[in-house]
C-alpha positions in Angstrom: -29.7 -6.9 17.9 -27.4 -8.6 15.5 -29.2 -7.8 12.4 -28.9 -3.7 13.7 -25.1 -4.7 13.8 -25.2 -5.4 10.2 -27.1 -2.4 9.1 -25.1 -0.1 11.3 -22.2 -1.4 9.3 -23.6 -1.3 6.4 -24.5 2.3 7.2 -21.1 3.8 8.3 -19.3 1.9 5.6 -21.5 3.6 3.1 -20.6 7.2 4.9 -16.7 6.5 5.5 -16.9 5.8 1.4 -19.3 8.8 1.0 -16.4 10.7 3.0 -13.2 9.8 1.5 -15.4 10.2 -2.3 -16.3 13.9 -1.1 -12.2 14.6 0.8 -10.9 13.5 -2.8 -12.5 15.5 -4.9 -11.8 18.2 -2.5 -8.1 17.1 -2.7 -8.1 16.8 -6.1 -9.5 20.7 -6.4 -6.6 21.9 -4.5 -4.0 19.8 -6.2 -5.7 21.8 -9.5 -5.2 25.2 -7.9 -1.8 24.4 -6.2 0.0 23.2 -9.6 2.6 21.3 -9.1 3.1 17.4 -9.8 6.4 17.4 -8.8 8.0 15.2 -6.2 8.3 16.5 -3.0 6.5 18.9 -0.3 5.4 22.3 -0.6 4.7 24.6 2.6 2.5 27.8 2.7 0.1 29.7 4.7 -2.8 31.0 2.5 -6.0 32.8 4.0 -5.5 32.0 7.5 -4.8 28.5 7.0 -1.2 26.8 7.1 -1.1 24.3 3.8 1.1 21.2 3.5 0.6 19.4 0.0 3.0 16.3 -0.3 3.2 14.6 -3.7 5.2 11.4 -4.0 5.6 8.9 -6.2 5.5 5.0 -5.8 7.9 2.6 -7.6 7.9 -0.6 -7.8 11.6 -2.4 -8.9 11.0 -5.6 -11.4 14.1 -7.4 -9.1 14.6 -10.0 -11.8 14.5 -7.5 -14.5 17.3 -5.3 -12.6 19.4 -7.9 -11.9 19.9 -8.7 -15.4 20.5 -5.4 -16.3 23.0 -4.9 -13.2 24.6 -8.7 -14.3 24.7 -7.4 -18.0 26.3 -3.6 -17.4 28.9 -5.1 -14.2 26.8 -3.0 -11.9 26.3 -5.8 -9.4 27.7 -4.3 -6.9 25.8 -1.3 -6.2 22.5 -3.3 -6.0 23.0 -3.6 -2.5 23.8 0.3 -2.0 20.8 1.1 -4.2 17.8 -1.0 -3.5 16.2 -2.6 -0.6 16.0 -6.5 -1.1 12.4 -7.7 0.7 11.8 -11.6 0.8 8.5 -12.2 0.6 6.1 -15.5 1.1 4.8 -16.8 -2.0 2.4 -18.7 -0.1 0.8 -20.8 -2.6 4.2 -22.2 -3.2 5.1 -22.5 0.6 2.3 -24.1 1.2 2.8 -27.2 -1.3 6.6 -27.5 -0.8 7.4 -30.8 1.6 7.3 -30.2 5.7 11.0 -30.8 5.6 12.4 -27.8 3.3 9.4 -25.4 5.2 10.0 -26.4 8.5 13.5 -25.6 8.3 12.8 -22.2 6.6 9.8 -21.2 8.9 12.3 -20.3 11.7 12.4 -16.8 9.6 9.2 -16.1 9.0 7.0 -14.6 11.6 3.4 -14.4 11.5 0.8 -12.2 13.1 -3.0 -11.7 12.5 -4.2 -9.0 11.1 -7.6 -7.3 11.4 -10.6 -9.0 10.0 -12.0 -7.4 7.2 -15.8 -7.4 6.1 -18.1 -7.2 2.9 -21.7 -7.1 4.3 -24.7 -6.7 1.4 -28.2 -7.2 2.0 -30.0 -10.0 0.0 -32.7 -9.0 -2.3 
């Protein structure tokens, strides 16, 4: 019964990436016909069908980077207005920094477990 576990893993992992291949390209069709790259969401009803299409755009901030440019131009102060600061583990480092300095630090950190992820292949 294990072993049909696997397989039926296997199997529905190969359709959910069969899916989301087949819903892209589908996606990117209407992105084509639609025409607009532009930030922001655009509402209309089309054919009998009511059509939502959402583009947005990720950024990522270098924080070191800006707060040299903020130091350098005496914008300091709207750093905090502007951006979100988000500590975040380096756990690597964390983890080979003496008991005394992470024990006293782990008070802020919280953990929780997350869902187990899988990579099943079948030997040859």
């Amino acid at each position: 019964m294990t072993v049909n576990l696997y397989q039926d893993w296997m199997n529905a992992k190969e359709a959910e990436r069969a899916a989301v291949e087949a819903r892209r390209a589908i996606e990117d069709q209407l992105a084509a016909k639609i025409g607009t790259s532009e930030e922001g969401t655009v509402t209309f009803k089309d054919a009998g069908y009511s059509i939502r299409y959402t583009v947005k755009m990720n950024r990522t901030v270098d924080g070191d980077k800006l707060q040299e440019i903020a130091t350098a131009n005496g914008l300091e102060a709207y750093l905090s207005t502007l951006f979100r600061w988000k500590p975040e583990l380096r756990l690597s480092a964390w983890k080979g920094t003496t008991e005394n300095i992470t024990k006293a630090l782990a008070e802020a950190i919280t953990t929780k477990p997350g869902r187990p992820g899988f990579d099943i292949s079948k030997e040859n």
